[in-house]
C-alpha positions as a Markdown table, in Angstrom:
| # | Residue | x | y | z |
|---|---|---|---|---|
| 1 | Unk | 79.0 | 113.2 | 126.5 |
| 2 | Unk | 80.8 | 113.8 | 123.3 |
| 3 | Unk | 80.0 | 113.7 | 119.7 |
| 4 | Unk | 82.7 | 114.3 | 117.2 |
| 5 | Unk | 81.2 | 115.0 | 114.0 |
| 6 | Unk | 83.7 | 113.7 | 111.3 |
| 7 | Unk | 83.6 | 116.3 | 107.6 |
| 8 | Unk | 85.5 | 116.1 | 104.5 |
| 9 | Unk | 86.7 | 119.3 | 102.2 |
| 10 | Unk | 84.7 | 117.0 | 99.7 |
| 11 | Unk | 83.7 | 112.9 | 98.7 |
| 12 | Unk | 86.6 | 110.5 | 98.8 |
| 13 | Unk | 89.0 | 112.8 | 101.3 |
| 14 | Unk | 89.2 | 109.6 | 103.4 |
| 15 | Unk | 86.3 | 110.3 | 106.0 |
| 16 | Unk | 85.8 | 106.8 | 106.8 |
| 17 | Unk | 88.8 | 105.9 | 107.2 |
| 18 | Unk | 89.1 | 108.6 | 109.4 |
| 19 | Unk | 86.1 | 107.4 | 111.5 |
| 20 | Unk | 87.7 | 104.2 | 112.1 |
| 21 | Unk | 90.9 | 105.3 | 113.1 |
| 22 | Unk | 89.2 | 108.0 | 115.7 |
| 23 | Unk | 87.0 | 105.0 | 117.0 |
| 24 | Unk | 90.0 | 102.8 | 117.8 |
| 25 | Unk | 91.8 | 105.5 | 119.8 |
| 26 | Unk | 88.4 | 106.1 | 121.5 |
| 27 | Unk | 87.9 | 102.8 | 122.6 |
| 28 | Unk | 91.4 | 101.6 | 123.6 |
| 29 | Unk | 91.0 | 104.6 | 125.8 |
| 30 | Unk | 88.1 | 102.8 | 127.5 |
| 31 | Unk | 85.3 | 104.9 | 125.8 |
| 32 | Unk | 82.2 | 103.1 | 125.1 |
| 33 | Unk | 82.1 | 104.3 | 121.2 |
| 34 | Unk | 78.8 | 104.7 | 119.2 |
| 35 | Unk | 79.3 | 105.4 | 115.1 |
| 36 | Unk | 76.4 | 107.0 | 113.8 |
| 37 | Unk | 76.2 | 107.9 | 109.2 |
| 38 | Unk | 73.3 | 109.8 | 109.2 |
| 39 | Unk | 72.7 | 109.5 | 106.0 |
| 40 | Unk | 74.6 | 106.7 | 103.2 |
| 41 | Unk | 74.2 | 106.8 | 99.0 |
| 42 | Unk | 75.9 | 105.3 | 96.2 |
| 43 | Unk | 76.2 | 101.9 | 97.6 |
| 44 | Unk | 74.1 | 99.0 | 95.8 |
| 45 | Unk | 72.3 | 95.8 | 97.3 |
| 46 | Unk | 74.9 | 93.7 | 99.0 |
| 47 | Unk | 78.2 | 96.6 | 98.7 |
| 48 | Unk | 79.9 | 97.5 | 101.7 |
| 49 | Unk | 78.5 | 100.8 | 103.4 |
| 50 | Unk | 80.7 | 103.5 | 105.2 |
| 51 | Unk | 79.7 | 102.1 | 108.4 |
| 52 | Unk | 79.9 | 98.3 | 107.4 |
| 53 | Unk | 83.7 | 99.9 | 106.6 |
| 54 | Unk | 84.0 | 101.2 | 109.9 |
| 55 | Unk | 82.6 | 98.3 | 111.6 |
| 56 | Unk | 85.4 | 95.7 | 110.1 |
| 57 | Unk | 88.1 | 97.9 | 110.5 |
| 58 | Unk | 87.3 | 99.2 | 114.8 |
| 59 | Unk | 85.7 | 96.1 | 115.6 |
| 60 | Unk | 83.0 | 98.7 | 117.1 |
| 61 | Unk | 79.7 | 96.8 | 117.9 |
| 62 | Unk | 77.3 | 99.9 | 118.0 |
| 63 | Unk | 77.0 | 100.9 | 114.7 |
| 64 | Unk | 74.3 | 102.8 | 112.6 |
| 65 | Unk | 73.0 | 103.6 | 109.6 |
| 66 | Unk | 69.8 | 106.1 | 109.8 |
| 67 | Unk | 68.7 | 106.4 | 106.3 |
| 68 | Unk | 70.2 | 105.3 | 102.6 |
| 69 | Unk | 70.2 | 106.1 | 98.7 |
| 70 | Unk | 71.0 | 103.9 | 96.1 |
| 71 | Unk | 71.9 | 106.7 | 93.6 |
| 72 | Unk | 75.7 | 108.4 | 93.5 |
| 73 | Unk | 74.4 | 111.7 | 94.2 |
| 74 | Unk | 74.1 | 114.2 | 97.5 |
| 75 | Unk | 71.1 | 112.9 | 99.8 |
| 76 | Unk | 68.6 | 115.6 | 98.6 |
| 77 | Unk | 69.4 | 114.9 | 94.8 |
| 78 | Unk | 69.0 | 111.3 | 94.8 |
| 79 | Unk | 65.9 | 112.0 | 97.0 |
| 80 | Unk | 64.4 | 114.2 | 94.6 |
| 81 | Unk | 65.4 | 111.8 | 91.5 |
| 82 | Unk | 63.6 | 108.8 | 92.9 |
| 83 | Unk | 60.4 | 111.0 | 94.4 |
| 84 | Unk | 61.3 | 109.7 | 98.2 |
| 85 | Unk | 60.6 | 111.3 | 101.5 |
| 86 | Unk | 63.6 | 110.9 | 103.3 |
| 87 | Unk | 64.5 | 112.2 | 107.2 |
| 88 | Unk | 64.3 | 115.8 | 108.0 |
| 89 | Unk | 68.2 | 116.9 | 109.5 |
| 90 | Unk | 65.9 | 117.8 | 113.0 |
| 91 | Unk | 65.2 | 114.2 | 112.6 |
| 92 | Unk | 69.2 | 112.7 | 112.0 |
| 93 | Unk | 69.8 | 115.0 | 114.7 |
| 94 | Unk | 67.2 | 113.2 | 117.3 |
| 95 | Unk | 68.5 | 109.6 | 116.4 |
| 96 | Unk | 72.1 | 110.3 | 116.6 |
| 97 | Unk | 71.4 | 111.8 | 120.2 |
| 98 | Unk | 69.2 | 109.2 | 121.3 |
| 99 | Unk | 72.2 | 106.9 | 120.2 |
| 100 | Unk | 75.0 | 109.4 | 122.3 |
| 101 | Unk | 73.1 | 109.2 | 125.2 |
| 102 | Unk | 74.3 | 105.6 | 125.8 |
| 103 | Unk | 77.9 | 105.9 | 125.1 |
| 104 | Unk | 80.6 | 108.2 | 125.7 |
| 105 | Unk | 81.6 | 109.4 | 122.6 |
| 106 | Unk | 79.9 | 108.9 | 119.3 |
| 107 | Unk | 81.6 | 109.6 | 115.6 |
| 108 | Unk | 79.2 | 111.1 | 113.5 |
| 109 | Unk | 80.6 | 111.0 | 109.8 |
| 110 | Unk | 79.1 | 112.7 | 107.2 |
| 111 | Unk | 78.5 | 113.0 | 103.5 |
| 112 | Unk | 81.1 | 114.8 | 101.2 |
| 113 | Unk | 81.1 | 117.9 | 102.5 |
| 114 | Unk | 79.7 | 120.6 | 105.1 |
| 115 | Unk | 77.1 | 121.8 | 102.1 |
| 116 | Unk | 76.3 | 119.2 | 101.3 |
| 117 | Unk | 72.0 | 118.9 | 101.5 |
| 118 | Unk | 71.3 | 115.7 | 104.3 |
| 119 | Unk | 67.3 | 116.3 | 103.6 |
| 120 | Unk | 65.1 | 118.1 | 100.8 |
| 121 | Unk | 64.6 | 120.9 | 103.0 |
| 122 | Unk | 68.5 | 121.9 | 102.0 |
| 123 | Unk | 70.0 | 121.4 | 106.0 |
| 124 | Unk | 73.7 | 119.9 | 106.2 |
| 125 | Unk | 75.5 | 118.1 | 108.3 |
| 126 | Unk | 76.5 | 121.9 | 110.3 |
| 127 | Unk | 72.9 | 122.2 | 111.2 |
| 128 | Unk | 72.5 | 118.7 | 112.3 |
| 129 | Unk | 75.9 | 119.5 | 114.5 |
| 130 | Unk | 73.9 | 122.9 | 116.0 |
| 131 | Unk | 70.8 | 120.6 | 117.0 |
| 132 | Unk | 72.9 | 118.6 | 118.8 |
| 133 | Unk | 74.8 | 121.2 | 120.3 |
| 134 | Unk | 71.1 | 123.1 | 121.8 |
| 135 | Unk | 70.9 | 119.2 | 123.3 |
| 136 | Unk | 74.0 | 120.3 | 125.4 |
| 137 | Unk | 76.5 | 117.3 | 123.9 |
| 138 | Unk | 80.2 | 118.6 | 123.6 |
| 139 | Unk | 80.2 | 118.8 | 119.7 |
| 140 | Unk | 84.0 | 118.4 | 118.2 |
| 141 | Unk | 84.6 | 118.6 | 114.5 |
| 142 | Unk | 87.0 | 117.4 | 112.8 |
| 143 | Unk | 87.6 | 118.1 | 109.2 |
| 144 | Unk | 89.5 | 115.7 | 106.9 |
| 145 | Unk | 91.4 | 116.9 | 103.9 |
| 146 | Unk | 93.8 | 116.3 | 101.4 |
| 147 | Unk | 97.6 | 116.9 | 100.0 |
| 148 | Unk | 96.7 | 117.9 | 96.9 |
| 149 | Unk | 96.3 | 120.8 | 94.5 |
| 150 | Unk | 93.8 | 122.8 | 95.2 |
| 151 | Unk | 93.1 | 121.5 | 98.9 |
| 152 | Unk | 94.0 | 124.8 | 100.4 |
| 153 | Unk | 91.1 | 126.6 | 99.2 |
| 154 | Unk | 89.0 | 123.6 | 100.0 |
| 155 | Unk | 89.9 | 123.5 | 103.1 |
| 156 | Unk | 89.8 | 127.4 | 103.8 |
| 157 | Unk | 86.1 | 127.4 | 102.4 |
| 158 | Unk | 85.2 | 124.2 | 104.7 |
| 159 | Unk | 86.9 | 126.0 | 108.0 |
| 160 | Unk | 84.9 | 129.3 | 107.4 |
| 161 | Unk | 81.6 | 127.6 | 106.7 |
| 162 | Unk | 82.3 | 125.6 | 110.2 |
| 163 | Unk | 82.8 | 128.4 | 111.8 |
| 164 | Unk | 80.0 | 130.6 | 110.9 |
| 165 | Unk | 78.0 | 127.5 | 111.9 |
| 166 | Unk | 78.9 | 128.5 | 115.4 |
| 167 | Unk | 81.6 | 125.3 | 115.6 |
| 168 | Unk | 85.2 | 124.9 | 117.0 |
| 169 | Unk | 87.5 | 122.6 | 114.5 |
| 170 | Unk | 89.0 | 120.0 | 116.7 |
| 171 | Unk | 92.0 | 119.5 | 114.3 |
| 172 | Unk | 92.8 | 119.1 | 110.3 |
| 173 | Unk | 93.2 | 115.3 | 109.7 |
| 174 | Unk | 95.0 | 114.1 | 106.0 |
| 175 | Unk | 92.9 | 111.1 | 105.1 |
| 176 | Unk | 95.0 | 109.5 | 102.5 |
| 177 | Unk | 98.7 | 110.3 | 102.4 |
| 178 | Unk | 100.3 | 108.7 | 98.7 |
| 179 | Unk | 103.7 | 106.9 | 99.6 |
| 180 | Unk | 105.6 | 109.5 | 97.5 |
| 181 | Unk | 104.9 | 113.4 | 98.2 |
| 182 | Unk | 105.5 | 115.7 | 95.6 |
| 183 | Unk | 106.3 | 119.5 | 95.8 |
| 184 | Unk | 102.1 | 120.3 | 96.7 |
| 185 | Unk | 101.9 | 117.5 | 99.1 |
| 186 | Unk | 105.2 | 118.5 | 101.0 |
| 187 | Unk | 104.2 | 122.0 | 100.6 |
| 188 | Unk | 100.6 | 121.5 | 102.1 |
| 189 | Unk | 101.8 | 119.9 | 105.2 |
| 190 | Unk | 102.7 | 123.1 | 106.8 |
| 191 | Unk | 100.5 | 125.3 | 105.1 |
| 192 | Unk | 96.9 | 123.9 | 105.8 |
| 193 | Unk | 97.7 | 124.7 | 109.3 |
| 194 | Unk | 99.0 | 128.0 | 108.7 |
| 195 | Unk | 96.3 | 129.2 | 106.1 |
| 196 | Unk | 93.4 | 127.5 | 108.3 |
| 197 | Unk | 94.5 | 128.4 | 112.0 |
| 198 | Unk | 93.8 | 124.9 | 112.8 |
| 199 | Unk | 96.0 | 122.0 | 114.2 |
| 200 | Unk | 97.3 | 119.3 | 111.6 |
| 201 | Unk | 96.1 | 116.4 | 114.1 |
| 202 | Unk | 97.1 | 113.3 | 112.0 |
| 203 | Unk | 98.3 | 111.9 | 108.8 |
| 204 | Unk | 96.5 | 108.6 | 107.6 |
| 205 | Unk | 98.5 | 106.3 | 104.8 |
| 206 | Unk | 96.9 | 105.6 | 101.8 |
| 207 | Unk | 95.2 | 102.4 | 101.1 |
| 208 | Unk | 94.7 | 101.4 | 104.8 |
| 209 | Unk | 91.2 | 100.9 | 104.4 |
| 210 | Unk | 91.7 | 97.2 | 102.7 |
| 211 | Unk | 94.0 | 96.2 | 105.5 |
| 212 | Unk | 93.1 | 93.5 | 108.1 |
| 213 | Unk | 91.9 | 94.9 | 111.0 |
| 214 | Unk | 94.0 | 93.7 | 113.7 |
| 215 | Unk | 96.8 | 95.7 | 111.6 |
| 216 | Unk | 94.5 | 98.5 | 111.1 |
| 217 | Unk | 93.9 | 98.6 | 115.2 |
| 218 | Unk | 97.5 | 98.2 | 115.7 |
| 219 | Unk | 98.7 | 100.9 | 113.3 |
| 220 | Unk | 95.7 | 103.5 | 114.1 |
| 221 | Unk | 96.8 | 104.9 | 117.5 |
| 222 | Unk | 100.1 | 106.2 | 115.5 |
| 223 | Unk | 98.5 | 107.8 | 113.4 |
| 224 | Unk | 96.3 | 110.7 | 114.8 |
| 225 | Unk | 96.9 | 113.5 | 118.0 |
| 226 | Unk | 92.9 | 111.9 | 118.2 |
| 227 | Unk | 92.9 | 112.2 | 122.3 |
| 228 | Unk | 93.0 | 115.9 | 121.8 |
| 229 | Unk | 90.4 | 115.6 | 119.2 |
| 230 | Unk | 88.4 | 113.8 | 121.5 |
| 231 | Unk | 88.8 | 115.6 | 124.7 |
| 232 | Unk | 90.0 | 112.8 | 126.2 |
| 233 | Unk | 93.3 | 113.7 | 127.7 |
């Protein structure tokens, strides 16, 4: 069983969209596809959560939520604001794999990026990816980025932290490419896989998260080299 664990180079890189797109692939290739968001903040009573997003735009049934925030803040800082006891990253790590065990591949998207704290005890969304890994799933990450100034070091800083966690990148996916590149964006197409030593594995257009689904599960399998992400060639 696999469990691709879907990070950003920070918040708004176009994770979810990301999610969506890899879930899509995953099922038209006749997985049975679980979407797990360990942890969700920032979204009030009655807004649409990552996972809702994902939901409408794969048409995925098994979709879950394990734990939320109200407050626009990492997990263990709205946590700590409020005074709430929130689930340890050991414990994140046991729901998602009682969730994988079911299905063949299961999208784990996390929360802005790999240092970002999941639980007061300061563990991220790497160490929730090594618990998984000592429960002997095939753990894939995949890191989604941007075009713009300043993404190389991002990116750089993200691949190194994944890799001292132990982790193989599965690919570099762009998670919101503007209709109109300019010198940086057409620049940092070939150089986040040079710089990085990782793959350039898809290109997602900007503003495809408000389409209608049956356009975004059309579109999607253009988008991303996602069968080599998901091991499924």
């Amino acid at each position: 069983m696999t469990v691709i664990v879907v990070t950003g180079t920070s918040t708004g890189v176009g994770k979810t969209v990301v999610t969506a797109a890899l879930a899509v692939v995953a099922t038209v290739a006749g997985n049975r596809v679980c979407v797990v968001k360990p942890v969700q903040t920032g979204v009030a009573p009655g807004e649409q959560t990552d996972i809702t997003t994902v939901a409408r735009l794969c048409g995925c049934a098994s979709v879950h939520q394990l734990s939320r925030l109200d407050d626009p803040l990492a997990p263990d800082t709205a946590a700590r604001l409020r005074g709430l006891a929130i689930p340890s990253v050991a414990a994140l790590a046991l729901g998602t794999a009682r969730l994988a065990g079911d299905h063949d591949i299961t999208l784990v998207e996390g929360a802005g990026g790999v240092a970002v704290r999941l639980d007061t005890d300061g563990e991220t969304l790497l160490t929730l990816a090594g618990h998984l890994v000592e429960a002997s799933y095939d753990v894939r990450v995949v890191v989604v980025t941007s075009l713009a100034l300043g993404t190389l070091n991002h990116t750089e800083l993200t691949m190194a932290a994944v890799r001292a966690a132990g982790l193989v990148p599965a690919g570099l996916v762009v998670g919101s490419v503007p209709a109109e590149l300019g010198l940086a964006e057409r620049c940092n197409i070939e150089e986040l896989p040079r710089v990085t030593g990782v793959p350039l594995r898809g290109m997602i257009p900007a503003g495809v998260g408000g389409w209608e689904p049956g356009r975004f599960q059309h579109e999607a399998v253009g988008w991303l080299d996602a069968q080599t992400m998901l091991g499924i060639i």
